[in-house]
Kinemage of the C-alpha trace (Angstrom):
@kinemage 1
@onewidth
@group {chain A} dominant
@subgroup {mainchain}
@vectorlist {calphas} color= white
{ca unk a 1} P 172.530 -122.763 -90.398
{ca unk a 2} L 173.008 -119.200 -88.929
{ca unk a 3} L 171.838 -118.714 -85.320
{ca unk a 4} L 170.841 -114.596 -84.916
{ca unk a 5} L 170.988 -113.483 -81.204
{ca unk a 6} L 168.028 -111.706 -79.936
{ca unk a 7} L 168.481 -108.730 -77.581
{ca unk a 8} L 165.269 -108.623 -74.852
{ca unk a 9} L 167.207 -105.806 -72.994
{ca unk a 10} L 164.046 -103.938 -74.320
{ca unk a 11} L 161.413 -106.444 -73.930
{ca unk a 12} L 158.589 -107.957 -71.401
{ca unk a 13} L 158.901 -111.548 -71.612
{ca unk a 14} L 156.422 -113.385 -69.521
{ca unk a 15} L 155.319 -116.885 -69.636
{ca unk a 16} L 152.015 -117.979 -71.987
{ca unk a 17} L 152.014 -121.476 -71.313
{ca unk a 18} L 154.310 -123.625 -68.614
{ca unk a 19} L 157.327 -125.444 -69.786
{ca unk a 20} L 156.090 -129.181 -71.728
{ca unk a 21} L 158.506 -131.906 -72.665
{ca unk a 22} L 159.407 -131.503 -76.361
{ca unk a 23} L 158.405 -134.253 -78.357
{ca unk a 24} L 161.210 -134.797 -81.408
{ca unk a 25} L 158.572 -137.435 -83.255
{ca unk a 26} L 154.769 -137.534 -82.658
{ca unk a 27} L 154.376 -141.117 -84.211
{ca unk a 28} L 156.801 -142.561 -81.497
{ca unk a 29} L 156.536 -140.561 -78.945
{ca unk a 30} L 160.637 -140.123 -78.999
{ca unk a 31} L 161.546 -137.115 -76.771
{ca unk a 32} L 164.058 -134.593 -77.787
{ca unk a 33} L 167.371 -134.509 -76.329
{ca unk a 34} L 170.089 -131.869 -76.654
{ca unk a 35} L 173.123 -133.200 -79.433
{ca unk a 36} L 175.411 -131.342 -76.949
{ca unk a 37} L 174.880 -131.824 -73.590
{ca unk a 38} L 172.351 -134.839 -73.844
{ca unk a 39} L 170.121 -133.240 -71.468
{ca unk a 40} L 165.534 -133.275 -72.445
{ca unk a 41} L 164.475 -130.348 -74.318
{ca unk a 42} L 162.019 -128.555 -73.105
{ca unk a 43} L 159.516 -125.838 -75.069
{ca unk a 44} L 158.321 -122.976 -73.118
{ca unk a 45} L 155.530 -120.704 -74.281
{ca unk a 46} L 156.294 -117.028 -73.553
{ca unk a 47} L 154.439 -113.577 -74.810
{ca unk a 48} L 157.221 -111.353 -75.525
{ca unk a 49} L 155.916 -107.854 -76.055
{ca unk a 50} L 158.376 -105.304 -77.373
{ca unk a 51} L 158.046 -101.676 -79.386
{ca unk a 52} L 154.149 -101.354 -78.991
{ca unk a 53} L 153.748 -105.058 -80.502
{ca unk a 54} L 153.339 -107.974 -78.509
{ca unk a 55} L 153.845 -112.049 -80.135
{ca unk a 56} L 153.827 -115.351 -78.260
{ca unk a 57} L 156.915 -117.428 -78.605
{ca unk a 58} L 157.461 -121.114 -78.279
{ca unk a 59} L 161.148 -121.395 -76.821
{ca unk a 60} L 163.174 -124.213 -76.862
{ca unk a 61} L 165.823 -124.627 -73.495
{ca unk a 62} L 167.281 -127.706 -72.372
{ca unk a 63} L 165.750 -128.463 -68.878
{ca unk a 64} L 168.765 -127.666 -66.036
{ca unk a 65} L 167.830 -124.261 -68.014
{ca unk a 66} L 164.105 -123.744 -66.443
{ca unk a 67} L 164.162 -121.950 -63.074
{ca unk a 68} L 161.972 -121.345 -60.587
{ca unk a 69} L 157.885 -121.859 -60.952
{ca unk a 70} L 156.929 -120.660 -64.271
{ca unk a 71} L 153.422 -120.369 -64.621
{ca unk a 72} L 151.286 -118.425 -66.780
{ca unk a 73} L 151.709 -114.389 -66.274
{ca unk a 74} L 155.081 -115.310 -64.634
{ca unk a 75} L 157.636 -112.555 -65.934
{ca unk a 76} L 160.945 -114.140 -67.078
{ca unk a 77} L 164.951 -113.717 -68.611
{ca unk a 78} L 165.576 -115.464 -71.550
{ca unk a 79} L 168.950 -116.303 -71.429
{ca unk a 80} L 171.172 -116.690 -74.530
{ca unk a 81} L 167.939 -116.291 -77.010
{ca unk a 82} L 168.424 -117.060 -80.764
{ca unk a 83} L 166.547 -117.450 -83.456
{ca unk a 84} L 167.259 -119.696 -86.323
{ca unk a 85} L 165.747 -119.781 -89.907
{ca unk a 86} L 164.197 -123.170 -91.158
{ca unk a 87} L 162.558 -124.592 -94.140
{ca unk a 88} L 161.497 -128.064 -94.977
{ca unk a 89} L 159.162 -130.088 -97.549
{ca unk a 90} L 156.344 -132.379 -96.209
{ca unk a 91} L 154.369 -134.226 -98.343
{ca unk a 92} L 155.485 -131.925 -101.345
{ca unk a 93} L 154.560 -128.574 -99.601
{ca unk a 94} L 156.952 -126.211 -98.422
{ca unk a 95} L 156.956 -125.279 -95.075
{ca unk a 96} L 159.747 -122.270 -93.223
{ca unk a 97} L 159.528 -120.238 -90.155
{ca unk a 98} L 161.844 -119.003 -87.140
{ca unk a 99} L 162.763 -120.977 -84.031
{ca unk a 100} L 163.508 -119.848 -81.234
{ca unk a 101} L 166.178 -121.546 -78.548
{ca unk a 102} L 167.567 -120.202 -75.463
{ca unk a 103} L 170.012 -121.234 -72.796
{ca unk a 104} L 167.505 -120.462 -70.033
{ca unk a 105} L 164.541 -119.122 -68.716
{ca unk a 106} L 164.842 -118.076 -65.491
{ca unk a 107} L 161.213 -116.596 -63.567
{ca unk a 108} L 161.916 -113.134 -62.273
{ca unk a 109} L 159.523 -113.874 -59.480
{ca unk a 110} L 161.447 -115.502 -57.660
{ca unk a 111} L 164.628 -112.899 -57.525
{ca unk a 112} L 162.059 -109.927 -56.373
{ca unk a 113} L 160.399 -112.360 -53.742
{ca unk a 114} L 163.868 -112.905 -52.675
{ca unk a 115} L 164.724 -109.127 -52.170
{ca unk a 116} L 161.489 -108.295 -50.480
{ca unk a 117} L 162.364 -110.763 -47.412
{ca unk a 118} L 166.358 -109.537 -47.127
């Protein structure tokens, strides 16, 4: 399936809800892992405001890619950020909507704490 890149050049991203383990099947409990690198996936809420309108995001990044403290209100880069199409029937209903995956997400308040104390 078609991955889109999505340009944030533009964009406040800032964190909604701190990163949680993703969870690949609720009845086990199994934990999804990346089919590349085999590193945990991780889902990281962010409100991503853009053009006037503002939408939170749940953001999938494997978990080398979360730096730095990101708590709510903390503004972050979204590396690599695509969205992918999906549809899928459960119990006979449709279902289809966009995910979102990045490479990273990386808090910017660390970088401007940084530059204040050089």
């Amino acid at each position: 399936m078609r991955q889109i890149p999505v340009d944030t050049s533009a964009a406040m991203v800032m964190v909604a809800q701190p990163p949680q383990v993703k969870v690949k099947d609720r009845r086990t409990g199994e934990l999804a892992i990346d089919a590349e690198t085999g590193a945990q996936l991780m889902t990281v809420d962010v409100l991503f405001a853009s053009n006037g309108e503002a939408e939170v995001l749940t953001v999938t990044v494997p978990q080398p890619g979360i730096t730095g403290e990101l708590v709510m209100g903390t503004p972050v880069a979204l590396t690599g950020l695509t969205a992918r199409p999906w549809e899928n029937e459960f119990g006979g209903q449709k279902r289809h909507g966009i995910s979102f995956r990045a490479v990273a997400v990386t808090s910017l308040a660390e970088g401007a704490s940084k530059q204040k104390a050089a």
